[in-house]
N, C-alpha and C positions, 0 to 999 in steps of 0.2 A: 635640567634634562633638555630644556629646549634647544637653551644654545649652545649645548653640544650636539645635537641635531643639525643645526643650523650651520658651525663649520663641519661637521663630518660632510653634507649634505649642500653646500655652499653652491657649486655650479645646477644645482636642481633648484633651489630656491632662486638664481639668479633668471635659469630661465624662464620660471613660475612670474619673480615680476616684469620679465622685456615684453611675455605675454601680454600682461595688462596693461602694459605700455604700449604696447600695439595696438591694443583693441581701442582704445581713445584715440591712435593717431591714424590708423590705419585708411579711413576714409577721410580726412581731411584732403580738399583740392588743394592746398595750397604745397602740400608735398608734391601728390602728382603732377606738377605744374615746375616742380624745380630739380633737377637733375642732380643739383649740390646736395641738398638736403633729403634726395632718396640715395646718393652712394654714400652717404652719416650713415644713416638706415641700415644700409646694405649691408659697411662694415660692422653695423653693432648686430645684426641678424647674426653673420658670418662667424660672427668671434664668439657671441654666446652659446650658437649652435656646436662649437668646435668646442667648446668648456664644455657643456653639457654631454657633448662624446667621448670624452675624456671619464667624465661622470661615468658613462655606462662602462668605458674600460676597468674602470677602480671596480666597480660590483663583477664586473664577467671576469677581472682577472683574481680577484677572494675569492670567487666560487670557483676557479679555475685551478684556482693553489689546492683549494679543500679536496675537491676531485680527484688533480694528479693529472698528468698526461696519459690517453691521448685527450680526452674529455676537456682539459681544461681550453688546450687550444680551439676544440668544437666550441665551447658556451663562446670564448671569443669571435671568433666566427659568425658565430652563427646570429650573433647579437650587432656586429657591423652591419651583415649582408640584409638584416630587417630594416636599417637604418636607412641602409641603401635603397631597399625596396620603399619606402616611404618616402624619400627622397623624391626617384623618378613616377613612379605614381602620382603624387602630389603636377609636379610638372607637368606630366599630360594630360591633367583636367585644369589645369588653367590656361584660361586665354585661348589664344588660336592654338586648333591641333597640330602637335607638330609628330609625325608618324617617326623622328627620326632620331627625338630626344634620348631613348632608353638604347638605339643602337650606340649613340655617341658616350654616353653614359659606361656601359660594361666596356666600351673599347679602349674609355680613358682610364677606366678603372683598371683594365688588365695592362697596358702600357705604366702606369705608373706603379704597381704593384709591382711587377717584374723587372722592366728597367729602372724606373726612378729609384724605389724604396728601396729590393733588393741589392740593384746595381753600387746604391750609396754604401747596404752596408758590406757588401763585398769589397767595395774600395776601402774603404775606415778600416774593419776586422781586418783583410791584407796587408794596409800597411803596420797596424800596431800588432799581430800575430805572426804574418808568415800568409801560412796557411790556415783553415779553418775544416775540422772534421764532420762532418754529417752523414748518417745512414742515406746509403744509393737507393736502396728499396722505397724510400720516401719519393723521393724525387719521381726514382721512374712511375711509381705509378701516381702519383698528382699530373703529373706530363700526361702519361695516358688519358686517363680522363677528363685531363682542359681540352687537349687537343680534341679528344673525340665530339665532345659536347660543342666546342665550338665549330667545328666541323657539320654539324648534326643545325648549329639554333644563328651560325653568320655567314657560312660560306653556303652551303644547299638552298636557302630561301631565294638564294641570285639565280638557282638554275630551276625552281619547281614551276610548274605549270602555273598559272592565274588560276585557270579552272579547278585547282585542286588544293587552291594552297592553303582554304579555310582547312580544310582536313589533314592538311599536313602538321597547322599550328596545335588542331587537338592532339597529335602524335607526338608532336614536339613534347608538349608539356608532360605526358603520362610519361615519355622514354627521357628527361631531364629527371623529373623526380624519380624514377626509379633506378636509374643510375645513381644518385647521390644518395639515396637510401640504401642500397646496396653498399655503395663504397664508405657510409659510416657504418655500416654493419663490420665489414674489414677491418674499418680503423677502430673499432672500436674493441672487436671479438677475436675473430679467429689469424689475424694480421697485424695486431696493434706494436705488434715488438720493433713491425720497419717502420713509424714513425719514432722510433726512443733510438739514443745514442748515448750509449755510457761512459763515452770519453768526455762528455759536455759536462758530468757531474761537477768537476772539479771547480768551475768557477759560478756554477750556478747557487750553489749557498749563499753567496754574497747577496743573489740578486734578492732575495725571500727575506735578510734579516730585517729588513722593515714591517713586516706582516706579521701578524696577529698567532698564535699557537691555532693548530685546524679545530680543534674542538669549539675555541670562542669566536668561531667564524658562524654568525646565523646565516642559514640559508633563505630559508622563510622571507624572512628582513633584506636579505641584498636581492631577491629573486625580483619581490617587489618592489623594491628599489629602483632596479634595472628596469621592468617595465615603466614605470610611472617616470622615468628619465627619456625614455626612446618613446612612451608618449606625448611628454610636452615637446620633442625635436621634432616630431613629426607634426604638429598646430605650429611650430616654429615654421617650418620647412614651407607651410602655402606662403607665408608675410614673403620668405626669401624668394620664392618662383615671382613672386609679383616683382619684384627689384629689378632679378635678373633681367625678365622679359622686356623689363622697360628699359635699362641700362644696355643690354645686347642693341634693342631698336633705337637707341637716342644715339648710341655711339658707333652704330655702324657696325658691329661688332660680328663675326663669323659666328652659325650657327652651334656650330663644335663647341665655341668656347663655354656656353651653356653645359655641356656634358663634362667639362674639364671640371667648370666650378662647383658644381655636384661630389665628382670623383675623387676631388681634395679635402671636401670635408667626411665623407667614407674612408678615406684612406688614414685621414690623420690621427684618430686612437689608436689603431694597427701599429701602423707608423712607430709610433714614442715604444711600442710592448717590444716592436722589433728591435728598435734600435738599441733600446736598452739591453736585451737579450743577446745581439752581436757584439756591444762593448764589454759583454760575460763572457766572451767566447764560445756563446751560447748556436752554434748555425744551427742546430735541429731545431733550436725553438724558432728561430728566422723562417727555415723553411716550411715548418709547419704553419705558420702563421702566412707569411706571403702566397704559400701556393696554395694553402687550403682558404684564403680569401679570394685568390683567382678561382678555385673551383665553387668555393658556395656563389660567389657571384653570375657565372653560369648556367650555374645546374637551378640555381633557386630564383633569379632576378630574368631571367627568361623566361618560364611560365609564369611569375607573377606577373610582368606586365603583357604579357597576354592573356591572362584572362580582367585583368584590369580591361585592357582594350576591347574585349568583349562584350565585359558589363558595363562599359559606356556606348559604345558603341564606335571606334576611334580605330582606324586603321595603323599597325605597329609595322615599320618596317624593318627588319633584323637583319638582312642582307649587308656586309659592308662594301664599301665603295673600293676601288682598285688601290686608291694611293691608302686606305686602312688594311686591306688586306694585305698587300704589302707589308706592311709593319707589323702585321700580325707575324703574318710565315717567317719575318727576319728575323724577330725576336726569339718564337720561339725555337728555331732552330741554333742561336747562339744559347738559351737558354738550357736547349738540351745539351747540348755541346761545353757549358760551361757545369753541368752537372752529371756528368757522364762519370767519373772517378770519384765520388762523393770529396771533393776537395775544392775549394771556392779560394782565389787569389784576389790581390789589386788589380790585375788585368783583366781576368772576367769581369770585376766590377766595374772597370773605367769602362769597359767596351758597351757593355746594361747603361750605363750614365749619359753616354754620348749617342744611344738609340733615344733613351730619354728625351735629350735635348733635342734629337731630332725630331719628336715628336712633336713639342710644345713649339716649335719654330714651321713647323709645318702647317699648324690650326691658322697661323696668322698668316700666312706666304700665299 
């Protein structure tokens, strides 16, 4: 019994001993003293934290099967964006305050959700399909609601008064969550039919014959599964803030890129469910996935870290800079423009790739 626990359970036991490994190495000087031997660190931080995401994928995506669309994609979801949320949390109570981390953080997050991941699999699914079919009513209203939201918690905080902006951020957070309570009420109830697309059936049986029949799926078992995985990532996630912060200041490193190294390992259980689901020919599940990870990471990852910022007492600044805004409005006006006829090609995808790349070459420039 056990050690069929043990590989069912493999990247959860792995991250249970990098813990205990940490805790014996974690204050030795002789680490903090050598650059070499905190990026060893860093990468075994980095890679077990990303196995262990992977872990929460495997439980959010059983319960997700068991469930059924639109739900299954919400548990996934919704089980990244706490990741996320622990993540940047974590960061802005270590070391010196940085007011800017959780801005860099949701903007590398939406940048590579949109351009990188989906971008990728519109190019791949283009060239090996053609074309790729997805319900329009998905798209337009995830567009709606990121733009608004973002609208609402990255562009308005550059123009609201000083005097007034403690009361804006409490406004912020009641009109985030109530917006994204509302919009899973839709998706959930009286709207869930425009996230489903019935032409995606055909190749989607393949994706599932590895899974278990839904009856011998325990919920109970993968529920808590799932938390006790996205709790050991998060006691993982301080060891990694300590690395980053020392390795961004030993190496000169752009502030940003701190938000990027965050945003990769958020992204990447997402990541593997989508891309596997575009190599189905699967795009409703891509786009439910991609864009309902850019909305839970707005709607939900901007009140939390303000009231994080709160309850420590730490000034959050949400406001983005021109050359991010920028990339924000370009992206998503290609985005809507490449989802405007529920139909996704190689060239919408190469164009999302190459915003992409613009990104990541701009942290460093």
């Amino acid at each position: 019994m056990a050690i069929k626990f043990f590989r069912k359970e493999l990247s959860f036991i792995i991250a249970l001993i990098s813990l205990v490994i940490l805790s014996f190495l974690g204050k030795s000087p002789v680490i903090k003293n050598s650059l070499g031997i905190e990026a060893l660190l860093f990468i075994l931080v980095f890679s077990v934290i990303i196995y262990a995401a992977l872990g929460v994928v495997r439980h959010a995506e059983l319960l997700a099967y068991k469930f059924g669309e639109p739900y299954g994609t919400m548990i996934l979801t919704l089980s990244a964006v706490t990741v996320e949320i622990i993540m940047v949390a974590t960061m802005m109570m270590h070391g010196d305050a940085d007011p800017h981390v959780a801005r860099d953080t949701i903007f590398s997050t939406l940048m590579i959700l949109l351009n990188g991941l989906t971008g990728l699999i519109m190019l791949i699914g283009g060239l090996k399909y053609g074309e790729q079919k997805y319900n329009i009513k998905s798209t337009n209203s995830f567009f709606s609601m990121i733009f608004g939201i973002v609208g609402l918690g990255l562009f308005l905080p550059l123009v609201v008064p000083v005097t007034n902006y403690a009361m804006y951020e409490t406004f912020l957070i009641i009109s985030c969550l109530l917006l994204y309570v509302f919009f899973l009420r839709m998706q959930s109830k009286e709207h869930n039919y425009y996230f489903k697309f019935e032409g995606s059936k055909k190749n989607v049986s393949s994706e599932h014959e590895h899974l278990p029949a839904k009856k011998e799926i325990s919920t109970l078992y993968h529920f808590v599964m799932l938390l006790a995985t996205i709790g050991a990532i998060s006691v993982l996630a301080e060891s990694l803030s300590v690395y980053v912060d020392d390795g961004i200041e030993k190496l000169h490193l752009p502030t940003a890129a701190a938000g990027l190294i965050i945003a990769i390992i958020i992204v990447s259980p997402e990541a593997l469910t989508a891309i596997r689901a575009g190599l189905h020919d699967d795009m409703q599940r891509v786009i439910n996935i991609s864009l309902g990870s850019m909305l839970s990471t707005v709607s939900l990852t901007i009140p939390a870290v303000l009231i994080v910022g709160m309850l420590i007492n730490q000034d959050v600044h949400l406001g983005l800079t021109p050359l991010q805004s920028s990339m924000v409005v370009i992206s998503f006006l290609v985005g809507m423009l490449s989802c405007k006829d529920g139909e996704s090609n190689a060239l919408q995808g190469f164009i999302h790739f190459i915003l992409f790349i613009t990104f990541v070459f701009l942290i460093f420039v």
